[in-house]
C-alpha positions in Angstrom: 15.5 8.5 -15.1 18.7 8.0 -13.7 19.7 4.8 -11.4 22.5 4.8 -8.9 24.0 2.1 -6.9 26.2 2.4 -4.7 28.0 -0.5 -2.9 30.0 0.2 0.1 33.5 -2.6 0.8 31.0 -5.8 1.3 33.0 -7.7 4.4 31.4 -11.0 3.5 31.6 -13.2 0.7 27.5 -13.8 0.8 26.8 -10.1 0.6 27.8 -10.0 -3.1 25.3 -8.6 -4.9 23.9 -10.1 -7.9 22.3 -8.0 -10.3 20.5 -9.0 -13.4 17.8 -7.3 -15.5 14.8 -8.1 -17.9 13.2 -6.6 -20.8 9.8 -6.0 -19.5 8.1 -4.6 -22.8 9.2 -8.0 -24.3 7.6 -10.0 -21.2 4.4 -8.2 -21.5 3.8 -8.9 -25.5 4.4 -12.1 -25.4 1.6 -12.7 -22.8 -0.7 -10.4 -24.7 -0.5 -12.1 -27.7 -0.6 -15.6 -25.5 -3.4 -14.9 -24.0 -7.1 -15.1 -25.5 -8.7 -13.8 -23.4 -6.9 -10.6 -24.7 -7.3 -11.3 -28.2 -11.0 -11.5 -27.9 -11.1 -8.0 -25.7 -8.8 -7.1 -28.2 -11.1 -8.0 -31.5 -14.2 -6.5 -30.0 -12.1 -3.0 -29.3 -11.8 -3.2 -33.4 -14.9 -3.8 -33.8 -16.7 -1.5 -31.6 -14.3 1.1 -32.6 -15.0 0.8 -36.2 -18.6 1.0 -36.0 -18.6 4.1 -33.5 -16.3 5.6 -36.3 -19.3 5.0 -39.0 -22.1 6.6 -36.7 -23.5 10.0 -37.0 -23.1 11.8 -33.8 -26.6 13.2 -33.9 -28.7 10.2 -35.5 -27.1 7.4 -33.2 -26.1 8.9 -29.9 -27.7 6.5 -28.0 -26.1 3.7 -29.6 -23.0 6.1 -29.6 -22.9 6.1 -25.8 -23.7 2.7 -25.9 -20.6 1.6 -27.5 -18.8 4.0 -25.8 -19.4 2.7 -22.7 -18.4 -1.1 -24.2 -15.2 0.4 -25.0 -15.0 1.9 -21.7 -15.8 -1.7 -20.2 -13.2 -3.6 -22.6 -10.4 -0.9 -21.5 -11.3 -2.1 -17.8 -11.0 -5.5 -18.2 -7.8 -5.2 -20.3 -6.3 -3.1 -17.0 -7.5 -6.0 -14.8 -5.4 -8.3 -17.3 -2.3 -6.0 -17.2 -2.4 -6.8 -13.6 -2.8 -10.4 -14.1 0.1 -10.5 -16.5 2.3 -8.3 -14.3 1.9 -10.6 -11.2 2.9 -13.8 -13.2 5.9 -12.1 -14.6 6.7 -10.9 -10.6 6.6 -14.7 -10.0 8.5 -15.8 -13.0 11.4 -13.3 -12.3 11.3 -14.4 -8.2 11.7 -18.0 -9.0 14.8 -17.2 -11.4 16.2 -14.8 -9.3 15.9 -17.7 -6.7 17.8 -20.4 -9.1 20.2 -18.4 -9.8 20.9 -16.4 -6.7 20.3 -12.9 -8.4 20.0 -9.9 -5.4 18.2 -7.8 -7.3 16.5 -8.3 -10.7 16.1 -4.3 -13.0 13.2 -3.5 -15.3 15.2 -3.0 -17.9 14.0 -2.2 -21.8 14.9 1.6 -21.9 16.2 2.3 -18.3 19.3 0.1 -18.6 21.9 2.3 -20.1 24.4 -0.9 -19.8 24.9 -4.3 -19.1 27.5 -6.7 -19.8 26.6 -9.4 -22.0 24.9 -12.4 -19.9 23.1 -9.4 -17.4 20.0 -9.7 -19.7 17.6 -12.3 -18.0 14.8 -12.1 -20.1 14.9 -15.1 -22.0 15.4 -17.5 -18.6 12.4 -15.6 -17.4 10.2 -16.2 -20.5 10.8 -19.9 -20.6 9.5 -19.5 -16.6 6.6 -18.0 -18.2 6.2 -20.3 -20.8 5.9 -23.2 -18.6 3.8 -21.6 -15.5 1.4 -21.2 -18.5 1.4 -24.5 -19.6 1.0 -25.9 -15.8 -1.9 -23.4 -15.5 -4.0 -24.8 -18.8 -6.8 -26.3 -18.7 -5.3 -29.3 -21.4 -2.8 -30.4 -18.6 -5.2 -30.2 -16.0 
């Protein structure tokens, strides 16, 4: 994938353009493995996994089909928390690109061939994360 900008002469100082990106693989582990709601969907997947892996396909194929669809179930539910996750981190990045007056904000990971060092917003955006997470617990409710 190949990313072009091109900026024509900008005649005003406040159409600068600001551009910043963050490491979205990095964003998206650290709410997996924050979340447990994740980690339970995650054990059970083990779980059912293993046992449909010990079953004989002719003895057991209702039970088979049974934990196939469980599995099935488990893989919707994660999706349903991809989504979850990717709108938070939407949020997270809008409210630092906000702050910090950032025009546009790059998935980065694997498509950003370069940056300059201090481009990478990823760590700003965690901490965002990391305390939209804490506002949103149950403890500090």
């Amino acid at each position: 994938m190949v990313l072009l900008l091109c900026c024509s002469s900008l005649k005003k100082e406040q159409d600068t353009i600001a551009i910043r990106y963050v490491q979205l693989p990095l964003l998206y582990n650290y709410m997996i493995q924050t979340s447990p709601d994740v980690s339970q969907l995650q054990q059970q997947y083990k779980e059912i996994q293993s046992k449909l892996g010990t079953m004989s396909e002719v003895v057991d194929s209702d039970e088979r089909k049974n934990c196939i669809e469980k599995l099935n179930s488990i893989n919707k539910e994660m999706e349903k928390q991809k989504k979850i996750f990717l709108a938070d981190i939407q949020q997270a990045v809008a409210i630092i690109a906000k702050r910090k007056g950032y025009t546009i904000i790059l998935g980065g990971g694997d498509t950003v061939v370069y940056a300059k060092d201090g481009y990478d917003i990823t760590n700003e955006v965690l901490k965002e994360l990391v305390a939209t997470r804490l506002q949103k617990s149950p403890v500090t409710r």
